[in-house]
N, C-alpha and C positions, 0 to 999 in steps of 0.2 A: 288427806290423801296426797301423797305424793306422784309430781308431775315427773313427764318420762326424761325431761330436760333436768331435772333436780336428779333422777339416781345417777346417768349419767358423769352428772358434774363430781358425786360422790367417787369414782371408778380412776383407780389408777393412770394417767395418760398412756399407758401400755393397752390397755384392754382396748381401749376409746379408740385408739391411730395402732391398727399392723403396722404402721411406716417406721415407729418408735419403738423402738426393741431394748431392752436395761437402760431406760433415761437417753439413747443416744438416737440421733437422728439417722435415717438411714444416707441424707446428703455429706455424713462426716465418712460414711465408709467409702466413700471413691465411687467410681461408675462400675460397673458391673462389663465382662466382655462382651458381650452382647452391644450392649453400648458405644463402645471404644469399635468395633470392627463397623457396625453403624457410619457413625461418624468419618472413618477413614474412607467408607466405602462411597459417600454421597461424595467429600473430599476429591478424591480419585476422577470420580465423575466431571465434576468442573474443572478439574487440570486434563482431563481428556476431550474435553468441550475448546477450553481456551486453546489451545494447543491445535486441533484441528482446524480454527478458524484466521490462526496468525497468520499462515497461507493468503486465505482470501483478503484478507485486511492489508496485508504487505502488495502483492498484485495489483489492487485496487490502483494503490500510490502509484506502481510502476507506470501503471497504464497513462495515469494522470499526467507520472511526468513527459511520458512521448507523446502525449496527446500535446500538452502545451510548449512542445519542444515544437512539435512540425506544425501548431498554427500558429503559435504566435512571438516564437522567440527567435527563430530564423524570419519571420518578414519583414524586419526592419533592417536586418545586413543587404537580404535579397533587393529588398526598396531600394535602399541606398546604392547597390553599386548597378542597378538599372537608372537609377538618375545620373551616375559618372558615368558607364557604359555605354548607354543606350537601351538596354535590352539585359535582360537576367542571363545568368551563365550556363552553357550550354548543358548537353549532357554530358558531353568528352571533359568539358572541364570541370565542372561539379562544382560542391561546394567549394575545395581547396582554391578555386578563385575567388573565395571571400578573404582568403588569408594571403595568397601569392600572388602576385600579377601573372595573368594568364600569357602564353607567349605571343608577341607581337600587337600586346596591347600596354603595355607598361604609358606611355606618353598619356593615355586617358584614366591610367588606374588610380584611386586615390587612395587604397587598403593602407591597413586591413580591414575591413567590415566589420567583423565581429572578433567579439574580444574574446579572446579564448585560451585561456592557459596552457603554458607547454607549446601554443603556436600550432595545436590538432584540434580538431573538431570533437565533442565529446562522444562515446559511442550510445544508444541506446540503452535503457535499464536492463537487457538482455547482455550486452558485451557486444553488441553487431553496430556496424555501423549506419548511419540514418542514410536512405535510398533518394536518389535526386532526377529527375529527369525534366529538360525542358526541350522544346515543348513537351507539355504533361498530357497523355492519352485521358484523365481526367480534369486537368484544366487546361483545356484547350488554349485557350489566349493567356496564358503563364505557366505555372511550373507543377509539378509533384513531388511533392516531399513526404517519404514516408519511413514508417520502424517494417520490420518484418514480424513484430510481437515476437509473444513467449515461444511459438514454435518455431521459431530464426527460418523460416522458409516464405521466400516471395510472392505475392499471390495470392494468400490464403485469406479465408475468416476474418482472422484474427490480426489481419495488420493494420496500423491507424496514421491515419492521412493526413492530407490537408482537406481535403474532399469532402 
């Protein structure tokens, strides 16, 4: 008696495997379109994914760097020319008395505070420039240093402090 695995084995590899068509395998004949539009189509999908999120990812940094612009990269110029001052620079004078001797204080100025290329203050990751007030309506007994964020208006949300 023959077993169902013995005729089987007898039987052309065609019969045995659809997939095997005249001796050839069906992976020599290429992908099929259905396939190919497949593929582009998942494709497509992750370059419309990465793509939508490079926004948030680049932002992310922006934020980072005005965050660590206004707490902690300006307080060691603002330190310093309160220990040759007396007192940090007002709001009239701003930052640019980290760089300039303020007028009628040259005799105690020791600047320039901070080192800064081109001899200008850098602007925010927005293009604006960073906002100074002392005394600061939120630090009371020191200053306020802030970006006006991505929607360049004062005030809002979206601006980061020292605070």
């Amino acid at each position: 008696m023959n077993s169902p695995t013995a005729v089987m084995d007898r039987q052309p590899p065609e019969s045995r495997f659809p997939a095997l068509q005249g001796g050839r395998r069906r992976s020599e004949e290429g992908f099929t379109l259905l396939e190919i539009l497949l593929a582009l189509g998942i494709l497509a999908m992750l370059v419309a994914l990465a793509v939508t999120n490079v926004g948030k990812i680049l932002g992310g940094a922006q934020d980072s760097v005005a965050k660590t612009f206004v707490r902690e990269t300006m307080k060691t110029p603002l330190t310093a020319y309160r220990i040759s001052m007396g007192d940090y620079p007002s709001t009239e004078e701003g930052l640019q008395a980290l760089l300039t001797s303020p007028e009628g204080k040259s005799d105690r100025w020791r600047g320039p505070y901070a080192d800064v290329t081109g001899g200008k203050l850098p602007l925010d990751p927005w293009g604006e420039p960073y906002q100074y007030r002392c005394p600061g309506t939120h630090n009371k007994d020191g200053f306020d240093l802030w970006s006006k964020g991505p929607d360049k208006t004062d005030g809002t949300e979206d601006d980061i402090g020292n605070w």
